[in-house]
Residue, then its C-alpha position, 0 to 999 in steps of 0.5 A: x500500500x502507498x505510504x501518504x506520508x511519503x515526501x515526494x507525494x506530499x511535495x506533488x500534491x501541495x505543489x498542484x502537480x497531480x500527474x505527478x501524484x498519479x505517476x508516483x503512486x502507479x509506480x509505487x503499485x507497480x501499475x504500467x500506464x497501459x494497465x491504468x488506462x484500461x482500468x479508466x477507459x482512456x488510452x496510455x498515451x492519454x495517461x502519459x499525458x496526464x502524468x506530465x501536465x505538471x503544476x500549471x496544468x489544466x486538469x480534466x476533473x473527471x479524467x483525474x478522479x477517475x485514475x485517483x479512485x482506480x488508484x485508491x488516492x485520496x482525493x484531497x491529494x489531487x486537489x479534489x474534496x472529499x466528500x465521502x471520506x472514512x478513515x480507513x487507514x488503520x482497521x481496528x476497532x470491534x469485530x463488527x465495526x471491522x467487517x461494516x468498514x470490509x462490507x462497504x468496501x465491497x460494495x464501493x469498490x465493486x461500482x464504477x462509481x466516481x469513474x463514470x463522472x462527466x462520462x455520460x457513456x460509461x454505462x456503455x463501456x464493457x471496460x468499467x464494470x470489469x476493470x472495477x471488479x478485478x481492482x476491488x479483487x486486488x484490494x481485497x488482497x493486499x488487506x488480507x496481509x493485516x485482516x483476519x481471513x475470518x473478517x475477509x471472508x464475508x465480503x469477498x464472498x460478497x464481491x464473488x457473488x455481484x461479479x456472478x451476478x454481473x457476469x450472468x446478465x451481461x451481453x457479449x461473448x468478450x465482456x462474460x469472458x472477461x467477467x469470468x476471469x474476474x470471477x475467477x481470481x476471487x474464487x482464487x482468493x476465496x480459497x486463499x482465504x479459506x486455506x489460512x482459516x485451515x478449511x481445506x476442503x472448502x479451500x480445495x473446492x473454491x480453487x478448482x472454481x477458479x480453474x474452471x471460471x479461468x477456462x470459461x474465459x478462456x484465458x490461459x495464463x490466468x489458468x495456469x495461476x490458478x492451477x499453479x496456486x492449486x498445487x502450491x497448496x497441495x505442495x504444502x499439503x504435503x501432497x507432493x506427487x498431486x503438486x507436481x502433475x499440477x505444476x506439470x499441467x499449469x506450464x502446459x497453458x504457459x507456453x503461449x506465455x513465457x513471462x519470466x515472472x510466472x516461470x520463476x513463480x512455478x518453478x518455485x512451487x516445484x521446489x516446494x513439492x520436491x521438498x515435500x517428496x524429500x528431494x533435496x537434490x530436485x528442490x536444490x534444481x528448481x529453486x536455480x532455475x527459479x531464481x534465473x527466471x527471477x533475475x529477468x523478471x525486472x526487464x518486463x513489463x510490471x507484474x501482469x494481473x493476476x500476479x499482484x505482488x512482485x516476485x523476485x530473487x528475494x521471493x526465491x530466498x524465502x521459498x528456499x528457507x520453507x524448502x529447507x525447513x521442510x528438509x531439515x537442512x538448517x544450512x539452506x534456513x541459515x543462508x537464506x535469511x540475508x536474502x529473503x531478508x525484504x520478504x521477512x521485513x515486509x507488511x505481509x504479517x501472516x507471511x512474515x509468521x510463516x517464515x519464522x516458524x520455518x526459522x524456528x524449525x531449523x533451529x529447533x533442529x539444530x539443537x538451538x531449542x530457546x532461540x527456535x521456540x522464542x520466536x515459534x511464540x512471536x509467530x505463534x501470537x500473530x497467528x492468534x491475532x489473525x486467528x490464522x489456523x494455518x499459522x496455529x498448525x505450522x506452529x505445532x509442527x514445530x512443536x512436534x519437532x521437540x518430544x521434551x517438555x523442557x526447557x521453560x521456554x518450551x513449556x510456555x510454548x505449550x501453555x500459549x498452544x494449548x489455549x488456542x481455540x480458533 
């Protein structure tokens, strides 16, 4: 998420140069001006040209707020009041004042809204509703790195359902495709969210939803994420075997796609089922192979959807550290920590909780008992803030590890688990 207190957005703004604020903010969301211009219905060069209008510009009000809101800019900082303002930048607060604020976001989010401003013909523009819907889908998951799955559920279910709906009474073979793939990346993100809550079979169930809406739309490198995520959870599963033929079939749909991205991001996931199968030597070969792929995903356009977050050489590193965690080899833990160190940083919690337990894990195993468990019980309280049972159950298996109830840090350990209702 953009950080509003940064300097050089702050300086644009008050300065009157609002393409500015545009440009730094869709560069900070790794946004191409192509994919923003689509997501507004303009051209890229008329996104270029805003951009560039500077501080004695004359700005098309409508045009401005309609690359804010697509965005998430707040409107004060285009020059714009903002008559619907809500302070969303921090969800605390009860349980249901959280999942009021997460309900009205879907519906928000989900409506065209200030994007048909000034555009009497927006109504008619195929690109507005689907384009709307695929940024709320995003939103939606860059909250789930800080909200309960719990909370997130109910209005992404929400979300799936108008986008159904919307998909069900559109005309035109191209907009139900494209509606079909937005319905597929929530379906993706349904199962996501159901895997964290530690409900696999609704988990399993939502993503092969989402192949099926990705075939709908006929849409093959959406397919092959879809496929690709299916076997990352079966990988982790421990299903290795299932993980593997998924992998094996997510390339088949890659090969009129050859992203550099998407092979780093498979070849990943192949490590990770390699390491469930204890193939050291298999894991060891494809995170190589991934970790090139990584290195020449910089040169291509930003992160095409559905790939939302950037994956690079530091994505590689974390996944070699849960490869080695799963191979109880504490040397691959140890010497990936320095480069893994921008994913272990990041605002992801429940990612963050994740590593660390595999951290833990490794030095569980390397005899180093106070250190592993001290920091199983930091990831274990994010677990339980989150009321993750996906990181509830990873930190048992790294109680598993160690038979003895001694030392005390252990036995703390336990009494926190054992109170754990999720």
């Amino acid at each position: 998420m953009v950080n509003w207190s940064n300097q050089a957005v702050r300086a644009a703004s008050g300065k009157g140069d609002y393409g500015r604020v545009i440009k730094l903010t869709r560069l900070d969301a790794r946004v191409s001006q192509r994919q923003l211009g689509e997501g507004c219905g303009i051209s890229q060069s008329a996104v270029s040209r805003l951009e560039g209008m500077g501080a004695d510009g004359t700005y098309n009000m409508s045009l401005l707020a309609r690359a804010a809101q697509h965005l998430g800019i707040p409107l004060q900082f285009v020059g714009l009041a903002d008559q619907t303002a809500t302070p969303t930048t921090h969800l605390g607060g009860s349980g249901v004042e959280r999942r009021s604020f997460l309900q009205g976001a879907a519906a928000v989010a989900a409506v065209p809204g200030i994007a048909s401003l000034g555009n009497p013909h927006a109504h008619t523009t195929d690109n507005a509703q689907a384009s709307s819907l695929r940024l709320a889908t995003s939103a939606f998951r860059r909250l789930d790195g800080t909200t309960p799955s719990r909370h997130l559920q109910e209005a992404v279910l929400a979300h799936l359902r108008l986008t159904q709906i919307t998909a069900a009474e559109a005309h035109g073979g191209e907009l139900k495709r494209r509606l079909a793939a937005v319905g597929s990346e929530v379906a993706s993100l349904a199962g996501w969210l159901a895997w964290d809550m530690g409900d696999s079979g609704s988990s399993r169930t939502w993503y092969g939803g989402a192949i099926k809406a990705a075939r709908r739309a006929g849409d093959r490198l959406l397919s092959a994420y879809q496929i690709g995520s299916l076997a990352q959870f079966e990988a982790h599963a421990g299903n290795a075997a299932q993980g593997l033929a998924l992998i094996r079939k997510a390339r088949l749909e890659l090969q009129d796609h050859p992203l550099a991205i998407a092979t780093a991001w498979l070849f990943a996931i192949e490590a990770l089922a390699h390491a469930a199968a204890g193939d050291q030597q298999a894991a060891d070969q494809s995170l190589t192979q991934a970790a090139r792929a990584a290195e020449q995903a910089p040169a291509e356009e930003p992160a095409p959807w559905p790939w939302i977050f950037a994956f690079s050489g530091a994505k590689v590193a974390a996944m070699r550290l849960t490869c080695g965690a799963l191979l109880g080899l504490p040397s691959w833990v140890t010497s990936s920590m320095r480069d893994a160190k921008e994913t272990l940083s990041s605002g992801h919690e429940k990612q963050r909780a994740l590593l660390m337990l595999d951290i833990a894990s490794a030095q569980v195993a390397a005899g180093r008992v106070d250190g592993g468990f001290s920091l199983a019980t930091q990831a274990l309280e994010t677990g339980i803030r989150y009321r993750s049972g996906r990181i509830v159950e990873r930190a048992r298996s790294v109680r598993r590890q160690y038979p003895s109830a001694n030392p005390r840090v252990v036995r703390d350990f336990d009494d926190r688990l054992h109170d754990v209702y999720l």
